[in-house]
MDTraj code that builds the backbone (N, CA, C; nanometers):
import mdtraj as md
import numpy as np

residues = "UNK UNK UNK UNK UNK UNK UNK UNK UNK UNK UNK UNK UNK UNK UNK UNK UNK UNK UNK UNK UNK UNK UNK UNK UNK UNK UNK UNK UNK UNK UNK UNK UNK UNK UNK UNK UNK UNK UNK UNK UNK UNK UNK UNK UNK UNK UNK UNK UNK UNK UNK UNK UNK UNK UNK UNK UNK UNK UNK UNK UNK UNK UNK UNK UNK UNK UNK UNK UNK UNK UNK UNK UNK UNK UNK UNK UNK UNK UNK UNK UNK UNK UNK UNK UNK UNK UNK UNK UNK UNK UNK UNK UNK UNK UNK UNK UNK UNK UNK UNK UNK UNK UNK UNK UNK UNK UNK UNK UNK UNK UNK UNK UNK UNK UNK UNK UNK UNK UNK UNK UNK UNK UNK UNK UNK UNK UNK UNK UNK UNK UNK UNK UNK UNK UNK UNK UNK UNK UNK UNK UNK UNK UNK UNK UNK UNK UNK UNK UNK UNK UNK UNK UNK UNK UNK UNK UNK UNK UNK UNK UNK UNK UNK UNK UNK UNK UNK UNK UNK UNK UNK UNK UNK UNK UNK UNK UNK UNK UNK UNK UNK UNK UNK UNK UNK UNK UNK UNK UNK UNK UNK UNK UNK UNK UNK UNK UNK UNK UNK UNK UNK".split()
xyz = np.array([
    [4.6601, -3.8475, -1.0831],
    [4.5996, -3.8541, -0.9504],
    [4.6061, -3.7177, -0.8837],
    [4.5191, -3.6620, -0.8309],
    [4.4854, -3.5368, -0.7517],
    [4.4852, -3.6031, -0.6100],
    [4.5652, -3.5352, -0.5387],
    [4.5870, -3.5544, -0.3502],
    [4.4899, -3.4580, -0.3118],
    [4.4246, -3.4794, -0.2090],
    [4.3309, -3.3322, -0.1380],
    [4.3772, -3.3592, -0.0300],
    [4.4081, -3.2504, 0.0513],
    [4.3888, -3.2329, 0.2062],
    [4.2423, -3.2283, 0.2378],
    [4.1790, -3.3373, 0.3374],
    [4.0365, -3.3283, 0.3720],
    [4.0578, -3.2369, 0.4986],
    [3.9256, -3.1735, 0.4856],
    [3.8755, -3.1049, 0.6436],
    [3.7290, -3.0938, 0.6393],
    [3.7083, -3.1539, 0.7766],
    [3.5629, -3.1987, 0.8097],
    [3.5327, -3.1421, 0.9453],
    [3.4088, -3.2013, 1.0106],
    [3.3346, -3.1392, 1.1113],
    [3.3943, -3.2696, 1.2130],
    [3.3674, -3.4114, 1.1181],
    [3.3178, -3.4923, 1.2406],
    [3.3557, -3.5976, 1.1610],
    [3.3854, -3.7725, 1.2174],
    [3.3882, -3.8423, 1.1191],
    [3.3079, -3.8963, 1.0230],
    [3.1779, -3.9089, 1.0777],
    [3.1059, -3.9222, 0.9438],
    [3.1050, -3.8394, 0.8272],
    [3.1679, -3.7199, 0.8026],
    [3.1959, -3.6313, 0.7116],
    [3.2697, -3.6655, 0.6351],
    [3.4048, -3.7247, 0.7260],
    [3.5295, -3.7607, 0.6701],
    [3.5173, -3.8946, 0.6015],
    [3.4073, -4.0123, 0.6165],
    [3.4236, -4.0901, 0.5432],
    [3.3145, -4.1110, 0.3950],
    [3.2033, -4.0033, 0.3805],
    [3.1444, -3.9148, 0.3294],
    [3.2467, -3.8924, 0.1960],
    [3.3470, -3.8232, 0.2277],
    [3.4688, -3.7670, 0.1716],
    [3.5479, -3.8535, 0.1019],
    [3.5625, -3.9717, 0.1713],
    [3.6583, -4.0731, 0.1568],
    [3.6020, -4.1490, 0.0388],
    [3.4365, -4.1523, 0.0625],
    [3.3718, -4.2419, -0.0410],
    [3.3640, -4.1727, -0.1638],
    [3.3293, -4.0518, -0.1455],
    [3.3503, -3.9532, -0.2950],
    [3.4491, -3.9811, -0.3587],
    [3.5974, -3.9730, -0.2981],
    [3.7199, -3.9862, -0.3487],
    [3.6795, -4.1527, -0.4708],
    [3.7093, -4.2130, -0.3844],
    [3.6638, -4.3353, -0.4111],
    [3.6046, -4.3711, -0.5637],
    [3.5264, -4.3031, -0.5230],
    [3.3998, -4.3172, -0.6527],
    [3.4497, -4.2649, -0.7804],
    [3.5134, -4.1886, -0.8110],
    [3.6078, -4.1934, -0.9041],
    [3.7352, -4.2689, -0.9592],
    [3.7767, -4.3426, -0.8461],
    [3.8560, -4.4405, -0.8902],
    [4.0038, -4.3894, -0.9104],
    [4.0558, -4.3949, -0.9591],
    [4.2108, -4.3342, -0.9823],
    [4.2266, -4.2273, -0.9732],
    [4.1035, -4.1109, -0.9847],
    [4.1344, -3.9387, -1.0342],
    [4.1388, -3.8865, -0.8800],
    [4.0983, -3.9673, -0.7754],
    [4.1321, -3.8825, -0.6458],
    [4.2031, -3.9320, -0.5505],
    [4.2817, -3.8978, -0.4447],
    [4.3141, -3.9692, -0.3338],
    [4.3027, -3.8581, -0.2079],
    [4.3501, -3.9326, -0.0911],
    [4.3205, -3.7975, 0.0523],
    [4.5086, -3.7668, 0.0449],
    [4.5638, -3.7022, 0.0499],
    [4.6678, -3.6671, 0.1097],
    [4.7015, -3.6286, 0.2328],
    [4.5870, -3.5794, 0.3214],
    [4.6183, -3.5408, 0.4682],
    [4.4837, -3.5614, 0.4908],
    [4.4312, -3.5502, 0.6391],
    [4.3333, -3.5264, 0.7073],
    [4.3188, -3.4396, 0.8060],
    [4.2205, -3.3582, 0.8004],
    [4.1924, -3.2311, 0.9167],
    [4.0961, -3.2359, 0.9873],
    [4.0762, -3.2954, 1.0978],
    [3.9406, -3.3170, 1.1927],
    [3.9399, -3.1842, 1.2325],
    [3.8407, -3.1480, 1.2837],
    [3.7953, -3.0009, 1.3203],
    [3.7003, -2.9973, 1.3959],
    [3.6806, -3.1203, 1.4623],
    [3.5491, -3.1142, 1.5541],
    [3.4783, -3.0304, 1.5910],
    [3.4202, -2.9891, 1.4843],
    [3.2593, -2.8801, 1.4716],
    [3.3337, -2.7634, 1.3384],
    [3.2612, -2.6783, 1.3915],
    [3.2533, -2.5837, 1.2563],
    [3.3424, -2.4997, 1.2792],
    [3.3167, -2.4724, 1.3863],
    [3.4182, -2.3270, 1.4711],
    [3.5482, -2.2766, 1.3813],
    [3.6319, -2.4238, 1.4272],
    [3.7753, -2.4259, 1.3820],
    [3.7793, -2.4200, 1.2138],
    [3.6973, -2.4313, 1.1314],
    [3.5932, -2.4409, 0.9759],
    [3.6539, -2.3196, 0.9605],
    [3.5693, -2.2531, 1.0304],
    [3.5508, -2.0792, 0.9798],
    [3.6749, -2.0127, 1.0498],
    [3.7496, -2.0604, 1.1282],
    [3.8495, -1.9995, 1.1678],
    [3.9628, -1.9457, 1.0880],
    [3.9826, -2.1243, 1.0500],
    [4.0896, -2.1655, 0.9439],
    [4.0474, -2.1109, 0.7816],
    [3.9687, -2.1157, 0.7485],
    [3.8937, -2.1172, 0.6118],
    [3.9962, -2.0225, 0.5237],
    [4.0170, -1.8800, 0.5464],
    [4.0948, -1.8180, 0.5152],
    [4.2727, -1.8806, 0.4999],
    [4.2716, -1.9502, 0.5578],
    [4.4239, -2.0173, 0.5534],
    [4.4417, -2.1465, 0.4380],
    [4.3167, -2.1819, 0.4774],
    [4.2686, -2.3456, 0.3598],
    [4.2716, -2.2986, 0.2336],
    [4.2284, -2.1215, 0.1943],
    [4.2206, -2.0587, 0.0563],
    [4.3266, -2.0307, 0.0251],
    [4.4651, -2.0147, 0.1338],
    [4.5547, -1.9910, 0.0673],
    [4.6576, -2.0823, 0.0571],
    [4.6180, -2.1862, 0.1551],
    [4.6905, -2.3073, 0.1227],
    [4.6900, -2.3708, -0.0246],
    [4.5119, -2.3228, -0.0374],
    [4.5521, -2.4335, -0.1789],
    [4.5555, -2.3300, -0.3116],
    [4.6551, -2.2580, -0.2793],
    [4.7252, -2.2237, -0.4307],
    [4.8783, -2.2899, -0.4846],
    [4.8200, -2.4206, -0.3675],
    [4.9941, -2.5095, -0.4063],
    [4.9594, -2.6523, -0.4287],
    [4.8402, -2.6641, -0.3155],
    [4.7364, -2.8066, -0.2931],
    [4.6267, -2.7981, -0.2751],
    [4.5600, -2.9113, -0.3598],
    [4.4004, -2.9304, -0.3559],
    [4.3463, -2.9104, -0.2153],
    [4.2463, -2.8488, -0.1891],
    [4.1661, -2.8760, -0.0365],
    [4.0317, -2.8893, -0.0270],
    [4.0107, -2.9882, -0.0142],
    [3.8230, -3.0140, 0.0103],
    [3.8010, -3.0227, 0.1203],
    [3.7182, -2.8901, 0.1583],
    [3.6614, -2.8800, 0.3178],
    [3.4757, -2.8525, 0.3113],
    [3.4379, -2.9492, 0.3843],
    [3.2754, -2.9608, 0.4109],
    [3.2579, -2.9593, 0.5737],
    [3.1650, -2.8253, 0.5592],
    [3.0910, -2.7723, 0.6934],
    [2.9327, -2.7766, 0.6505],
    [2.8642, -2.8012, 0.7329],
    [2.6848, -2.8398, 0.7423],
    [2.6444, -2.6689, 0.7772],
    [2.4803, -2.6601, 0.7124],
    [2.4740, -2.5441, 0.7256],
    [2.3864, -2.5061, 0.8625],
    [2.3688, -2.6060, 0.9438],
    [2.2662, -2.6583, 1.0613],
    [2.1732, -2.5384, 1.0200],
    [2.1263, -2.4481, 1.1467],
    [2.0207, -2.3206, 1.1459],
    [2.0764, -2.1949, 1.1493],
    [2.2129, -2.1723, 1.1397],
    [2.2729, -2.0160, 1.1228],
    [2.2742, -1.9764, 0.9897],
    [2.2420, -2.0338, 0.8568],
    [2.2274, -1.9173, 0.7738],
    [2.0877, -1.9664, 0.6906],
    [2.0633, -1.8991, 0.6464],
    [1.9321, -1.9196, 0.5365],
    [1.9475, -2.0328, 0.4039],
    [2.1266, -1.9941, 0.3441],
    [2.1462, -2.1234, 0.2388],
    [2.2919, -2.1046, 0.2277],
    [2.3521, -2.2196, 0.1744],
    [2.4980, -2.2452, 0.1517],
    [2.5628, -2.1123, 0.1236],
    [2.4790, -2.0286, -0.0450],
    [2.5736, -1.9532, -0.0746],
    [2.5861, -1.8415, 0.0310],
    [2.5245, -1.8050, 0.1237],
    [2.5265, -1.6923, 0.2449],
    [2.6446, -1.7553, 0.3224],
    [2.6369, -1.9022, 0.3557],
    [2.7338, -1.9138, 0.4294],
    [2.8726, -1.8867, 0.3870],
    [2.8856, -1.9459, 0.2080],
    [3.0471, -1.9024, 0.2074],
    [3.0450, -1.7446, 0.1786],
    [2.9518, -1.6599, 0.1120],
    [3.0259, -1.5513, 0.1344],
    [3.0342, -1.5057, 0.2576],
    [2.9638, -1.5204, 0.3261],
    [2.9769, -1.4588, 0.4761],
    [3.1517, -1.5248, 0.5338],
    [3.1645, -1.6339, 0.4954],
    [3.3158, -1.6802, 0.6012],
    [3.4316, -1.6899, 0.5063],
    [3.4026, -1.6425, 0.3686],
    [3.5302, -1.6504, 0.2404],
    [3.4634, -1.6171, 0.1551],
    [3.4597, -1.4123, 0.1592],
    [3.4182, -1.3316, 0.0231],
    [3.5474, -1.3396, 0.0031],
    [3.5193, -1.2646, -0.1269],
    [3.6437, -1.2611, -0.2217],
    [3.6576, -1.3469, -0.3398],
    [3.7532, -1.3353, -0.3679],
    [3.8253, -1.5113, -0.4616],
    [3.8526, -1.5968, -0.3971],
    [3.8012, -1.7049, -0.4518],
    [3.8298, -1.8159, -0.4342],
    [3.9497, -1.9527, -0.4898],
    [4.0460, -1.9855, -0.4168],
    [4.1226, -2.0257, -0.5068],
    [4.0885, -2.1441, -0.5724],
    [4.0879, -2.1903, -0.6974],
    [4.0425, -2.2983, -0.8019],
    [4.0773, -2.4238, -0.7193],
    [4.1865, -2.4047, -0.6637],
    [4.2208, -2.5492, -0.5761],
    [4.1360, -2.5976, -0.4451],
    [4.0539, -2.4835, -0.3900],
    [3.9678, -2.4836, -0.3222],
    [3.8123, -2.5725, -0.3324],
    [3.8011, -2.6396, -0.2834],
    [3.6338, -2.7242, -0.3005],
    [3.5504, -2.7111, -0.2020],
    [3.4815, -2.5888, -0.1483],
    [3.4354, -2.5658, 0.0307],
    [3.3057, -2.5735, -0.0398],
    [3.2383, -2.6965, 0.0207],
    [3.0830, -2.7166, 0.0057],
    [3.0320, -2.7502, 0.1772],
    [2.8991, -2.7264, 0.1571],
    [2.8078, -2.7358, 0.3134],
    [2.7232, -2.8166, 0.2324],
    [2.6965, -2.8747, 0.3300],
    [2.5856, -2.9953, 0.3015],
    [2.4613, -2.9304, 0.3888],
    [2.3556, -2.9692, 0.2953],
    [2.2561, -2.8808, 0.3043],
    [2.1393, -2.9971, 0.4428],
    [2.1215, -2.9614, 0.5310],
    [2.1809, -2.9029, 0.6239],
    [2.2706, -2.9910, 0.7259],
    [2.2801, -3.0595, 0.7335],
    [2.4129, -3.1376, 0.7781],
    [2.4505, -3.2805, 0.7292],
    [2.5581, -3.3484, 0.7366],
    [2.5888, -3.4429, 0.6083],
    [2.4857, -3.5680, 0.6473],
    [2.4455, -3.5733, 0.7392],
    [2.3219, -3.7032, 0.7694],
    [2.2311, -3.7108, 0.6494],
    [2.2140, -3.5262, 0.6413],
    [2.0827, -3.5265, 0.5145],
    [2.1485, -3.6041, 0.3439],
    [2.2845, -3.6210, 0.3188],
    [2.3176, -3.6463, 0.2499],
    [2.3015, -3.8195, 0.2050],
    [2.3184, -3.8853, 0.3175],
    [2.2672, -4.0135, 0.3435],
    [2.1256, -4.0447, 0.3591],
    [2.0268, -3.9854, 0.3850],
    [1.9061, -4.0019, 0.3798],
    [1.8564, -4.0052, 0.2135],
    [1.9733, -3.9034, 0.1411],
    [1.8746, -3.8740, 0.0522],
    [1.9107, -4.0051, -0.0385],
    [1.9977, -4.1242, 0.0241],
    [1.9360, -4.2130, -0.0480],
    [1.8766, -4.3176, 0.0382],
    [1.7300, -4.3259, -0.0553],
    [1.6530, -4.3403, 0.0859],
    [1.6041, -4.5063, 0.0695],
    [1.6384, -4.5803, -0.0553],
    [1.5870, -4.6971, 0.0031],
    [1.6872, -4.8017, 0.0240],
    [1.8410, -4.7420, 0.0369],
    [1.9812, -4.8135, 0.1194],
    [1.9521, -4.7584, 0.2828],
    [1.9103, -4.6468, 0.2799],
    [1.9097, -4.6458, 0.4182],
    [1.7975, -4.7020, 0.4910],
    [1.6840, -4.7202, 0.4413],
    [1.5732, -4.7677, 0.4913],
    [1.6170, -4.9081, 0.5090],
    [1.6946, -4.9441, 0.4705],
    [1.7387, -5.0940, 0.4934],
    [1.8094, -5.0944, 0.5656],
    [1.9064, -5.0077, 0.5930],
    [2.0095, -5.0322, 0.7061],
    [1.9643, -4.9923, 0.8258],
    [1.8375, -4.9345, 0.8050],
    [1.7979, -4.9267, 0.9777],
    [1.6831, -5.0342, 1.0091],
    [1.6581, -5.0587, 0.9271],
    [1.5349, -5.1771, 0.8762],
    [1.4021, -5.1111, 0.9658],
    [1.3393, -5.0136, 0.8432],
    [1.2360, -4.9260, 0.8672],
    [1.1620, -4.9309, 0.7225],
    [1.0516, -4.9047, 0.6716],
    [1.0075, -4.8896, 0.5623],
    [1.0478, -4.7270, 0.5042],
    [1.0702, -4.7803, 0.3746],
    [1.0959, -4.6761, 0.3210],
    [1.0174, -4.5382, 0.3057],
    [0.9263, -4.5436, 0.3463],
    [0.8242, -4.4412, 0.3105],
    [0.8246, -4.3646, 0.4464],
    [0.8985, -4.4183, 0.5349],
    [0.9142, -4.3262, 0.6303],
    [1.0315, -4.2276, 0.6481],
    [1.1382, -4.2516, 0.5659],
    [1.2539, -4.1305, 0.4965],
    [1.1747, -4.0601, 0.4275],
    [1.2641, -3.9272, 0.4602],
    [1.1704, -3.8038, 0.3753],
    [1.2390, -3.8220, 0.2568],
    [1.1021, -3.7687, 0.1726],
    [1.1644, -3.7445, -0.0038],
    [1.2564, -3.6326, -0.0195],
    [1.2601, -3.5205, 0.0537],
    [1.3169, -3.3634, 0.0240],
    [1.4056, -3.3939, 0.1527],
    [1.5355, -3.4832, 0.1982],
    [1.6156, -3.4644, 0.3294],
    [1.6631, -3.3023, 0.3326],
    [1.6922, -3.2049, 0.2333],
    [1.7628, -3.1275, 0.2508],
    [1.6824, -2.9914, 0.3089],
    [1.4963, -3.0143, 0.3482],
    [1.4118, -2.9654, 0.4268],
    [1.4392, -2.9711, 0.5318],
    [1.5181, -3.1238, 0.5955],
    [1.5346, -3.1194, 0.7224],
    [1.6254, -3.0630, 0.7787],
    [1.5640, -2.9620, 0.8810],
    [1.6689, -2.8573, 0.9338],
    [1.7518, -2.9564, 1.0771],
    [1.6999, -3.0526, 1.1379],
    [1.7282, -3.1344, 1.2045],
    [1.7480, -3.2345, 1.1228],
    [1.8616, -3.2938, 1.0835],
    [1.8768, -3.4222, 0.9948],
    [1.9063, -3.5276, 1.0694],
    [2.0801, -3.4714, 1.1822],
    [2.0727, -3.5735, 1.2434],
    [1.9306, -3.6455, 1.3692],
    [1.8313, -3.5192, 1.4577],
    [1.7341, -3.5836, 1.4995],
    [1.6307, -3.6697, 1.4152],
    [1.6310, -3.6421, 1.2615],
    [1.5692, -3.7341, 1.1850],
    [1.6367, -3.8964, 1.1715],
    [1.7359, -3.8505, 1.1801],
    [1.8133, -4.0221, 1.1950],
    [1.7650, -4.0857, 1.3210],
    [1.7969, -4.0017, 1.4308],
    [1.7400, -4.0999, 1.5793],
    [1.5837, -4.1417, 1.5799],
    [1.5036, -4.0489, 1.4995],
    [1.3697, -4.0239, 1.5077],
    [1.3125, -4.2172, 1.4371],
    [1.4104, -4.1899, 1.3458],
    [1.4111, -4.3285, 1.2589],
    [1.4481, -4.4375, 1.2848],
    [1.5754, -4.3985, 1.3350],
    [1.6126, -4.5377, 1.4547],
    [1.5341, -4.5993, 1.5732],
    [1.4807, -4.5046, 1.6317],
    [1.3795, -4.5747, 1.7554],
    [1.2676, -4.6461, 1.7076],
    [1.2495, -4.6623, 1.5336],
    [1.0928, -4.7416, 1.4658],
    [1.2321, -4.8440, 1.4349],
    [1.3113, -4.8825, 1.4267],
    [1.3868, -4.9954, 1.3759],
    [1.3745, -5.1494, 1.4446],
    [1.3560, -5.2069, 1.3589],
    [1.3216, -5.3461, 1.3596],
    [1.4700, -5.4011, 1.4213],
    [1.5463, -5.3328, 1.4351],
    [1.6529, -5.4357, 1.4834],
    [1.7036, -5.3464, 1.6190],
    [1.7761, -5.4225, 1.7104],
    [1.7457, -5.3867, 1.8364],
    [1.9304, -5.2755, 1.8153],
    [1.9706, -5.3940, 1.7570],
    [2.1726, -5.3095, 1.7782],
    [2.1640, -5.1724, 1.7188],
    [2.0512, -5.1677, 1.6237],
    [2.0613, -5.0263, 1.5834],
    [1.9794, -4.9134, 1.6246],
    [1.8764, -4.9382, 1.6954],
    [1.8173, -4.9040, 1.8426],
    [1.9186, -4.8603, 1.9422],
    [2.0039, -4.9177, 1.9797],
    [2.0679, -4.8855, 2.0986],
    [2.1820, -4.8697, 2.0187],
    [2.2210, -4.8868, 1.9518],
    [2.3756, -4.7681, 1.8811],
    [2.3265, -4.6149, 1.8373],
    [2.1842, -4.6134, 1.7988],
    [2.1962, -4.5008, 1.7244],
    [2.0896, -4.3884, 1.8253],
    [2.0175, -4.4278, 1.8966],
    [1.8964, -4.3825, 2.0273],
    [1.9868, -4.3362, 2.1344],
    [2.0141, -4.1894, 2.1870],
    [2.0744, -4.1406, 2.2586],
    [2.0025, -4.2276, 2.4109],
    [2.0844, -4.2860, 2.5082],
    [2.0637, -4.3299, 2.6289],
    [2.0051, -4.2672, 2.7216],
    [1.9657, -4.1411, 2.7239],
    [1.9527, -4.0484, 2.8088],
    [1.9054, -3.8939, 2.7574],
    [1.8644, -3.8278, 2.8350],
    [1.8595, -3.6903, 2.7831],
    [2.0195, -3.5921, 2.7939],
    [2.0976, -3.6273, 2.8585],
    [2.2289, -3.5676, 2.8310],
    [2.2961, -3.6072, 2.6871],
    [2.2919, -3.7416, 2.6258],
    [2.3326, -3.7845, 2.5301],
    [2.2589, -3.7179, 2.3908],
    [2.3567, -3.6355, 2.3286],
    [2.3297, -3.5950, 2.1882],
    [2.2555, -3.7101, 2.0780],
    [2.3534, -3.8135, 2.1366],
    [2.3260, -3.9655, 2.0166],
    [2.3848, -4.0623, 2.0824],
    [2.3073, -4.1858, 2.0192],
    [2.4129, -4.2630, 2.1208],
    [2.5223, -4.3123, 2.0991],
    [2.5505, -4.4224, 2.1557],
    [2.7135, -4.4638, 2.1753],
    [2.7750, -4.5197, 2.0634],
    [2.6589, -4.5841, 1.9777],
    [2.7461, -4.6132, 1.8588],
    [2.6947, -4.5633, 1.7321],
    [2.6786, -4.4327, 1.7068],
    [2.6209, -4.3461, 1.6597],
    [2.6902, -4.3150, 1.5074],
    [2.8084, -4.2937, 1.5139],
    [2.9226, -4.2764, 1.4499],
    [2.9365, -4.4233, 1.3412],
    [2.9505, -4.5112, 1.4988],
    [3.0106, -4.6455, 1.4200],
    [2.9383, -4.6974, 1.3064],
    [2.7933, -4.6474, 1.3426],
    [2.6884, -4.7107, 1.2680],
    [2.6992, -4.6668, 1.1365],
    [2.6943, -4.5184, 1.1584],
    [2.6837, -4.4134, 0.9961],
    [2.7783, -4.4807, 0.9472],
    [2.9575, -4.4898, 0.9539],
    [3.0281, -4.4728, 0.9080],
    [2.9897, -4.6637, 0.7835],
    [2.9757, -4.7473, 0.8917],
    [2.9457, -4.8883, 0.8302],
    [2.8269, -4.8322, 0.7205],
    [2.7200, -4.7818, 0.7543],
    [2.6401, -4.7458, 0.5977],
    [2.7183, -4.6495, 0.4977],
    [2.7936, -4.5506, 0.5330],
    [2.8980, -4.5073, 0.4246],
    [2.9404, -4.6069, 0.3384],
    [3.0719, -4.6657, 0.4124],
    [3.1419, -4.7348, 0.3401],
    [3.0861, -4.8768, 0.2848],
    [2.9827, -4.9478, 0.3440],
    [2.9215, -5.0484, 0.2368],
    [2.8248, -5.0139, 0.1687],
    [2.7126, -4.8925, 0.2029],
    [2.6079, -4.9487, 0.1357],
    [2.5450, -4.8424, 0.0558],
    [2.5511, -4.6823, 0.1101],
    [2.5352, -4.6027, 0.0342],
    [2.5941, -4.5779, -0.1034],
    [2.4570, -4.5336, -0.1668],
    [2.4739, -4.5358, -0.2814],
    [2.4795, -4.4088, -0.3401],
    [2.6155, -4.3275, -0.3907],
    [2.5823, -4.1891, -0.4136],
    [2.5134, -4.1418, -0.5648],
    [2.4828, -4.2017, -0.6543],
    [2.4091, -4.1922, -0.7976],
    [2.2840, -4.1793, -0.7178],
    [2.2255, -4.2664, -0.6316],
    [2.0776, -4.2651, -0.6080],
    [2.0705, -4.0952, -0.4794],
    [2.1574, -4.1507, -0.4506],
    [2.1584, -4.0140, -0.3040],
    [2.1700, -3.8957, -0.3919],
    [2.2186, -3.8612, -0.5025],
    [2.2485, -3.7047, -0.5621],
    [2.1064, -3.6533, -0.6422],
    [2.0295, -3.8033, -0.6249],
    [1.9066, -3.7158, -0.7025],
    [1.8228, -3.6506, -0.5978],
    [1.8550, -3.6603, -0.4860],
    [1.7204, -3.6400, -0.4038],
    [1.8053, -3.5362, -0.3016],
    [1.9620, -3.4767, -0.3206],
    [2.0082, -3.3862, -0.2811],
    [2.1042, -3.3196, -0.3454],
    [2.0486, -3.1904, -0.3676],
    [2.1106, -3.0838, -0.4354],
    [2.2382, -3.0365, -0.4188],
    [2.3040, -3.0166, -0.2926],
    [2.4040, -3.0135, -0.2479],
    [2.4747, -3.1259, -0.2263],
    [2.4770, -3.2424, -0.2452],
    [2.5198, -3.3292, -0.2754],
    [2.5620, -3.3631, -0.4230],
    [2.4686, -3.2861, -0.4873],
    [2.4434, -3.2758, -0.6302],
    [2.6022, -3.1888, -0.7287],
    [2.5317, -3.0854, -0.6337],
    [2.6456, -2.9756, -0.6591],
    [2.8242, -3.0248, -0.6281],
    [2.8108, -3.0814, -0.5232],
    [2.9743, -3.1076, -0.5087],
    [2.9919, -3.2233, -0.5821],
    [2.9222, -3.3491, -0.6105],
    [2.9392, -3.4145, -0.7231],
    [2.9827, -3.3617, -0.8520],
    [2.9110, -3.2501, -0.9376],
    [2.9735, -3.2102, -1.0344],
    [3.0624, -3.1191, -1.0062],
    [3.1268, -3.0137, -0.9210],
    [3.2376, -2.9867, -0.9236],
    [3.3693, -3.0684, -0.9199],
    [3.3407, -3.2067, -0.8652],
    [3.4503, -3.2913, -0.8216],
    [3.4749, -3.3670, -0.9488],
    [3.3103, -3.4022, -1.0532],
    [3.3968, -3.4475, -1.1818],
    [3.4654, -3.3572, -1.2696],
    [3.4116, -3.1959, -1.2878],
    [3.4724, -3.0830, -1.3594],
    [3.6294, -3.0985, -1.2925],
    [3.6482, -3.1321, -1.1661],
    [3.7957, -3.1669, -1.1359],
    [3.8557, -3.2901, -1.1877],
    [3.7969, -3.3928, -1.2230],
    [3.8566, -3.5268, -1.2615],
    [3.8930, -3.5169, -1.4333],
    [3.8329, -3.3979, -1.4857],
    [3.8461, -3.3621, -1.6097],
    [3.9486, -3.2386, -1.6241],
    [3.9198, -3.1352, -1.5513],
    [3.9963, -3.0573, -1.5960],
    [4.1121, -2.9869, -1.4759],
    [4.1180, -3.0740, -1.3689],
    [4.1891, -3.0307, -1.2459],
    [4.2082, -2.9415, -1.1739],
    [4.0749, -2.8315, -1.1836],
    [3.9880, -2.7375, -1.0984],
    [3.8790, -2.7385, -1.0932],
    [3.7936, -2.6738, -1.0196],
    [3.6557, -2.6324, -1.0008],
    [3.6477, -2.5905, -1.1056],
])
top = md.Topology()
chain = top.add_chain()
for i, resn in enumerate(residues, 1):
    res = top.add_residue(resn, chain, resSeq=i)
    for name in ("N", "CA", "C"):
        top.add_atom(name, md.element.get_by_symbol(name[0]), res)
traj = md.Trajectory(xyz[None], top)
């Protein structure tokens, strides 16, 4: 069994994380958790997370929203150098919503929308999470209308925004179907089995 210290943005990241673990079955577990509410504290710490894990595993996922052009700019820009093997720092291309879209006919059900209205390429969308609300306001069901449809123009998202993602995480997404239709999703999938085999990146 491999322990990771998680560090995330937000909780839907963290249970994102949780389900990966998961999905392997015996070869992973969480050993700690690091909320970091947003990126900031990401790139702060990042340098400390590289040297933490030359003792312990650390899987940390930051979204690449609109500040860089693509993943690999972002890590060299916030951790050139070496990288330590115990290290797993992936960005979800461009924030982890797109990771859930890209499986698109579990989610088309959980918002109860036709499928053909999820994009085929989520990892185009530079707005992922406004693609989720965009999708939620065509939903056939009203609780997910008003959990996921920001109330107002001050409201980012709405009130049960979180609660909602996290319930399609943990029951219904499917990550075999979601990794074909995202690359970066793709990518940290096979680093995480090259870890279940050989206990590094």
């Amino acid at each position: 069994m491999i322990y990771f210290t998680s560090v995330y943005e937000d909780e839907p990241t963290h249970q994102v994380m949780l389900r990966l673990y998961q999905f392997f079955n015996v070869s992973f577990s969480e050993s700690r958790a690091v909320p970091c509410r947003g990126k900031g504290k990401i790139r702060k710490h990042i340098s400390g997370y590289n040297n933490a894990a030359k003792y312990n595993h650390y899987f940390v996922i930051t979204d690449l929203d609109d500040d860089y052009e693509c993943a690999p700019s972002l890590v060299s820009n916030w951790l050139p150098g070496q990288h330590s093997s115990q290290l797993l720092f992936r960005v979800a291309v461009h924030e982890i919503e797109s990771w859930l879209l890209a499986d698109r006919e579990n989610f088309a059900a959980f918002l109860s929308i036709n499928k053909a209205l999820v994009p085929l390429n989520p990892e185009t969308e530079i707005d992922a999470k406004g693609k989720v609300i965009s999708l939620a306001m065509r939903s056939r069901k009203r609780e997910i209308r008003e959990a996921i449809v920001p109330i107002d123009d001050y409201a980012v998202t709405g009130p049960g925004y979180n609660i909602q993602l996290e319930k399609f995480i943990r029951n219904s997404w499917n990550i075999n179907s979601a990794r074909k239709n995202s690359p970066s999703l793709d990518k940290t999938m096979r680093s995480l089995e090259m870890i279940a085999v050989h206990g590094n990146r």
